[in-house]
C-alpha positions as MATLAB code, in Angstrom:
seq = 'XXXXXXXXXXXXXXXXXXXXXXXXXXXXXXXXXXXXXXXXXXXXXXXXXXXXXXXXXXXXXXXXXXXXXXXXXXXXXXXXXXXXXXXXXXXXXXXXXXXXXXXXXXXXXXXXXXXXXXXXXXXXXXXXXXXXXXXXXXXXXXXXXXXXXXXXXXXXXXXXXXXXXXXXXXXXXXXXXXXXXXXXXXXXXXXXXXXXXXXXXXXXXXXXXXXX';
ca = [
     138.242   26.391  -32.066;
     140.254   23.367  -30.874;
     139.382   21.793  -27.408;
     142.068   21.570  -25.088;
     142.611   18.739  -23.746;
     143.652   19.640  -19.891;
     145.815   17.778  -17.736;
     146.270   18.659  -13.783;
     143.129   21.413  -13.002;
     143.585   24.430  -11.482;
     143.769   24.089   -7.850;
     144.417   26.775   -4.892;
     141.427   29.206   -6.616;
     140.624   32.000   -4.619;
     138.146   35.281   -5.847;
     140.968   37.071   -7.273;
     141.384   35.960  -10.770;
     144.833   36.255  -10.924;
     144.998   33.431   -8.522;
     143.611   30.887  -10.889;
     146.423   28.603  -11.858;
     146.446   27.612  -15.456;
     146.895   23.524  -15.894;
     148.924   21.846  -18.607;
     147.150   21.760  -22.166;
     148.593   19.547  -25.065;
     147.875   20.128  -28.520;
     145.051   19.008  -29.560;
     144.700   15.303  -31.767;
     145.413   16.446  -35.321;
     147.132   19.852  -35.140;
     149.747   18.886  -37.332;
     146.737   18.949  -40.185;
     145.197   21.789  -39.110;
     145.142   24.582  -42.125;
     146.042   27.798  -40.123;
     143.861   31.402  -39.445;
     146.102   33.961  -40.867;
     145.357   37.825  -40.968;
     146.396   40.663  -43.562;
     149.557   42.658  -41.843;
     149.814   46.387  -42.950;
     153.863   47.352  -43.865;
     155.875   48.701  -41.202;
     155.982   52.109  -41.406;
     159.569   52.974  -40.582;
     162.734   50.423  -40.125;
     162.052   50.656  -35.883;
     158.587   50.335  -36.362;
     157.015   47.002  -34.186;
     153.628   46.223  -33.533;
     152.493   45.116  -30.158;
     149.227   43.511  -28.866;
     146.550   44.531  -26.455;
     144.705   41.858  -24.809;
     140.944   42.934  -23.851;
     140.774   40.817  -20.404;
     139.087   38.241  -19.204;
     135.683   38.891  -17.285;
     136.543   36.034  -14.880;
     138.074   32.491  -15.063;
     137.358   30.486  -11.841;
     137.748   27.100  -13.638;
     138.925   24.688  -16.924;
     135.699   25.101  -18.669;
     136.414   29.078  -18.855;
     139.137   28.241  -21.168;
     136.851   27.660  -23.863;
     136.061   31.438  -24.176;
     137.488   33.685  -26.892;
     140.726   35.222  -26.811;
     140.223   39.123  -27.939;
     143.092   41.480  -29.191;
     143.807   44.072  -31.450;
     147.387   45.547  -32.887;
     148.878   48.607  -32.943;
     151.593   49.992  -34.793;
     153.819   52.192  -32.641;
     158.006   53.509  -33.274;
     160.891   52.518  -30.507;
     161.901   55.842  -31.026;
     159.001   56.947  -29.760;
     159.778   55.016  -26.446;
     156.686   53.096  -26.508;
     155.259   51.689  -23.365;
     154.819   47.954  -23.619;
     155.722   44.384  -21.519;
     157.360   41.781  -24.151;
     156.726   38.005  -23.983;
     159.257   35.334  -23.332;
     158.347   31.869  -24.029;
     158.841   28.570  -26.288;
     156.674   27.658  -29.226;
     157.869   24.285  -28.947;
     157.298   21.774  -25.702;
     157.436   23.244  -22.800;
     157.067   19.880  -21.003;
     159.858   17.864  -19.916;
     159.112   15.429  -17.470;
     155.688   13.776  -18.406;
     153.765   12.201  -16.166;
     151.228   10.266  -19.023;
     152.289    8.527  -21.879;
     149.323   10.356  -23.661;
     150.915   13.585  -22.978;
     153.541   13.092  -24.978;
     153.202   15.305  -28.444;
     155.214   15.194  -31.195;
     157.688   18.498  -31.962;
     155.277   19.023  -35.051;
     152.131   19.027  -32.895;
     153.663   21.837  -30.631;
     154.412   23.919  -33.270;
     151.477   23.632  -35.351;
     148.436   25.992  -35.089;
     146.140   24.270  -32.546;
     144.197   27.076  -30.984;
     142.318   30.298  -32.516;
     142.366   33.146  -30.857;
     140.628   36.738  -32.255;
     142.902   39.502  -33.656;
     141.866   42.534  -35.074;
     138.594   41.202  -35.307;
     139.001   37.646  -37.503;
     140.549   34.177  -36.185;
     144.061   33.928  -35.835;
     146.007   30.361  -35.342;
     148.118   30.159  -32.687;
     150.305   27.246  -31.501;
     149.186   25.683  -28.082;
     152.094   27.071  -25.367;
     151.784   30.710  -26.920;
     147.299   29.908  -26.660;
     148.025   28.921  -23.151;
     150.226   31.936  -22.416;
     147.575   34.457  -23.659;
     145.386   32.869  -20.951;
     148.148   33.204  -18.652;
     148.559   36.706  -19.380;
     144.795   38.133  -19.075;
     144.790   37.067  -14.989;
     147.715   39.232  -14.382;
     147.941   43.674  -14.937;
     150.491   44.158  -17.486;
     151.128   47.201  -20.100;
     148.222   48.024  -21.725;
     150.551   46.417  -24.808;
     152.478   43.345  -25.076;
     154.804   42.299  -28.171;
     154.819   38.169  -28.874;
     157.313   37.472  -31.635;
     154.042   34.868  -33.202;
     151.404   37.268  -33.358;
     153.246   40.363  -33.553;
     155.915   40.183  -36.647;
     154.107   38.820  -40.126;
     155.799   35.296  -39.860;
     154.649   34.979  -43.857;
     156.845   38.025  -44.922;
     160.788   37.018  -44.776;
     161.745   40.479  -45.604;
     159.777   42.277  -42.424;
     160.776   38.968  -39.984;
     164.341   39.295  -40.759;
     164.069   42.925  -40.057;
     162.154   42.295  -36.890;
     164.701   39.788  -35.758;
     167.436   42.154  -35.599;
     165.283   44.670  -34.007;
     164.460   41.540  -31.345;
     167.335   42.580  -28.460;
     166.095   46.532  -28.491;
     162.489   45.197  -28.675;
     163.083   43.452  -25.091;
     165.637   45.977  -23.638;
     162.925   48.817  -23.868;
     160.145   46.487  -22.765;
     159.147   47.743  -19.227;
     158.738   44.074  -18.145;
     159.626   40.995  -19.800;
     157.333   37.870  -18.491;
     158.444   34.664  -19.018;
     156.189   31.782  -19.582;
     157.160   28.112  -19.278;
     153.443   26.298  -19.739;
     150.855   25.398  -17.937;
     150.627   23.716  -14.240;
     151.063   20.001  -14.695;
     152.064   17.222  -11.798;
     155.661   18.518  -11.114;
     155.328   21.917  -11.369;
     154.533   22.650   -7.612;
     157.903   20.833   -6.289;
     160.103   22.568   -9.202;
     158.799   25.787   -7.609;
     159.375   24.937   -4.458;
     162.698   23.560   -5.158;
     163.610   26.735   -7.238;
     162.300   28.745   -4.121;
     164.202   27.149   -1.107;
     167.764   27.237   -3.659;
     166.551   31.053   -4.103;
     166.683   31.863   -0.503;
     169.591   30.030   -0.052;
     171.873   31.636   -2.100;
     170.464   34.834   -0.727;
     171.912   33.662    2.736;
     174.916   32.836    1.243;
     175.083   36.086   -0.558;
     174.369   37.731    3.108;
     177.314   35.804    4.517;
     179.990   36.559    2.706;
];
């Protein structure tokens, strides 16, 4: 696997694991070359057929250096119809970064959307791009539905005929998803004040809201 390389650590940690915040990782020198981990996807059974992802958690992750263990997951095939019970992932495969701190953080478009990271799926390596890798670890601190459907891992990417199907399928996919997290990368330098901004303009307009 691909070492991270970590800007901004993980500060605040308390004995709760879902405390632990997650710092910025860039792709890793040489993504871009990097010959992807793919796995063999069984057909979809029926057209509203999806798969979705279960993560097997995290025994504990107090620091950076726990990011170098193994992301685990399997796949399951289940029917909308069927009113599955699943959470569905929001995020960018691209740069999530937009203010940079470093001129070394800086990656090129290619780098973030290249295969950086492997994670385990079904039992063999999978490639996964860096914000999605970073996500995963994201998503292990925090109780979700025992399933979660990501776009990346979930539709075969290599079959046009099952990802075009999938796409259409994408709006029902998230409207029947109990929750619908929404990741936008890793802690870096700024992303303290944004909050804090995007907190004090939340109460606000509550205030406002209250006033009128």
């Amino acid at each position: 696997m691909s070492s991270p390389r970590i800007y901004a650590s993980p500060q605040g940690r308390s004995q709760r694991q879902a405390n632990v915040r997650l710092p910025l990782i860039v792709p890793p020198d040489g993504s871009e070359k990097r010959k992807p981990h793919r796995i063999s996807y069984s057909p979809l059974p029926t057209p509203t057929s999806i798969r979705l992802l279960r993560i097997e958690p995290i025994e504990s992750l107090k620091d950076e250096f726990d990011l170098f263990r193994p992301i685990r997951c399997t796949l399951v095939v289940k029917d909308l119809a069927d009113s599955p019970v699943y959470d569905a992932l929001s995020y960018t495969w691209g740069c999530p970064v937009t203010v940079y701190e470093h001129v070394r953080e800086v990656c090129s478009p290619a780098a973030w959307a290249s295969p950086a990271f492997d994670i385990t799926c079904d039992g063999k390596p999978f490639s996964v791009t860096t914000n999605l890798y970073t996500a995963l670890l994201g998503l292990v601190q925090h109780t979700l539905s025992a399933y979660i459907w990501i776009d990346q891992i979930c539709i075969d990417q290599s079959n046009l005929q099952e990802r075009q199907a999938q796409v259409l399928l994408m709006g029902r996919i998230y409207r029947q998803a109990q929750k619908v997290p929404v990741w936008i990368g890793g802690e870096d330098e700024f992303a303290r004040d944004g909050l804090e901004v995007m907190m004090y303009l939340s109460n606000v307009d509550t205030k406002l809201w209250g006033k009128l």
